[in-house]
Each structure stands twice: as structure tokens, then as C-alpha cells.
N, C-alpha and C positions, 0 to 999 in steps of 0.2 A: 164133563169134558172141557179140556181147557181148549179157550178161542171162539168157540164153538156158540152161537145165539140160535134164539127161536127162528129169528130169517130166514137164514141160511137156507135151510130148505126149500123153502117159496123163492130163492132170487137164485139157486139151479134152476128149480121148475120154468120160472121165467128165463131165464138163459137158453134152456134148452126148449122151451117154445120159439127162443128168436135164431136161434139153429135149423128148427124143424122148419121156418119158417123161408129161410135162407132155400133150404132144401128143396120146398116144393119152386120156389124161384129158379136153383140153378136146373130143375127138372123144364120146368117152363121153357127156359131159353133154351135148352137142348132139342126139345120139341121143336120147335122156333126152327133151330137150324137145321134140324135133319128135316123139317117141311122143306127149307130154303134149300137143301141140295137136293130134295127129291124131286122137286116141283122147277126147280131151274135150272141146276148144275147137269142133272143126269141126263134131262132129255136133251141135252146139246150135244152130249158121249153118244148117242145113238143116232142110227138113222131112222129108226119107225116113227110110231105114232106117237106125239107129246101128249096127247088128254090123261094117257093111265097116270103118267109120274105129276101131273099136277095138279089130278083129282087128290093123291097119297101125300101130295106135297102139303094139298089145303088141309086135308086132314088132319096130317100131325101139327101143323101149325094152327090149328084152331085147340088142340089136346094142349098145347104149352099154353098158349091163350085160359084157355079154361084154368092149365094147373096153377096160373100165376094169378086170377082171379080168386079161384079155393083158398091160395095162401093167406090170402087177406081174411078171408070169413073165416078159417081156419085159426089163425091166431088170435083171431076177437075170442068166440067159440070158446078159445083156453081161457085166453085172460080175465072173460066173463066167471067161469069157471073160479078160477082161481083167487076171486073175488067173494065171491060166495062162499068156498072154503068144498067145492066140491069138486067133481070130474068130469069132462066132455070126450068121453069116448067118440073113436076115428067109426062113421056112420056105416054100416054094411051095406048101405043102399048107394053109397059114393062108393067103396071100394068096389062095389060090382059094377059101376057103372066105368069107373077106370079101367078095371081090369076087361072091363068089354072091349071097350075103346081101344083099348092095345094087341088084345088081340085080333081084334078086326083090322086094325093098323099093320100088323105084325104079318099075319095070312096073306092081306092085301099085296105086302111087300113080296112075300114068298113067290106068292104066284106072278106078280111082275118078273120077278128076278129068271123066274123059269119058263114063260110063253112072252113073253115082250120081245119082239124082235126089232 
């Protein structure tokens, strides 16, 4: 193949570990701000009770919190990996623990959205 070296392949790998990495960041701050509208912006929109929207609020802003800590262990994890010349599969005890997390976050939301007055 003309052009083409043994690197190459390892400096995508790395390229796209510092993508994925970007990723779990712009996930984090997202978290981040829909904590900050759920937790401050909403409950000034209503007249009920403020504790639901900024228990939901701390919530997702500890979930961005957390995602933007992962990214760090997450990118070592590869690079480590990628050092050694081997692979660091995404952990099924993190993705379940995510996937809880949002959807208790998510439910949580549901039912504010529908009995919050």
C-alpha cells in the first residue's frame, strides 16, 4: 500500500480514544446543564414545591460529574491497553451502572413532568 506505515493504525486508535474521550466530556457537561435547568431554571417556572426539581437537578449533575471523571479512567484504561498491544473493553458493570443511572434519572423526570404541580 502506498503511503501507508505500520502506525497508522495505532495513531486512529489513539485519535479515536481522544474522540471518545471528548465524548464522554461533551456528555458530562450536558448532564451539568440539564441538572442546572432542572434544579434551578424549572422550579422558578412553577409554583409548587422546589425539593423534586433539585433533588433531579443534583442528580444529573453528579451523572455528568461522574461521566467526566470516567473519561479520564477511560482514556488511561485504552492508552494503557494500547501500550501493551492489547484491548480494554467498555466494562458491563459501568454500562449497567449508567444505564441505571439514567434511567432512574429519566423516570424520575417522567413522573415530575406528570404529578408536580
Amino acid at each position: 500500500m502506498c503511503g501507508v506505515n505500520a502506525e497508522d493504525p495505532l495513531r486512529r486508535t489513539r485519535l479515536a480514544n481522544e474522540r471518545t474521550y471528548l465524548a464522554w466530556w461533551r456528555s458530562g457537561l450536558t448532564a451539568v446543564a440539564v441538572g442546572l435547568g432542572a434544579g434551578r431554571v424549572a422550579p422558578s417556572l412553577t409554583s409548587g414545591s422546589e425539593w423534586p426539581y433539585e433533588v433531579i437537578g443534583v442528580g444529573y449533575t453528579i451523572l455528568g460529574v461522574v461521566f467526566v471523571a470516567y473519561a479520564y479512567r477511560r482514556h488511561q484504561e485504552v492508552e494503557e491497553a494500547l501500550k501493551e498491544g492489547s484491548y480494554a473493553p467498555f466494562q458491563s458493570r459501568v454500562a449497567l451502572l449508567f444505564s441505571v443511572a439514567g434511567l432512574v434519572l429519566g423516570l424520575a423526570t417522567v413522573l415530575l413532568i406528570l404529578f408536580a404541580r
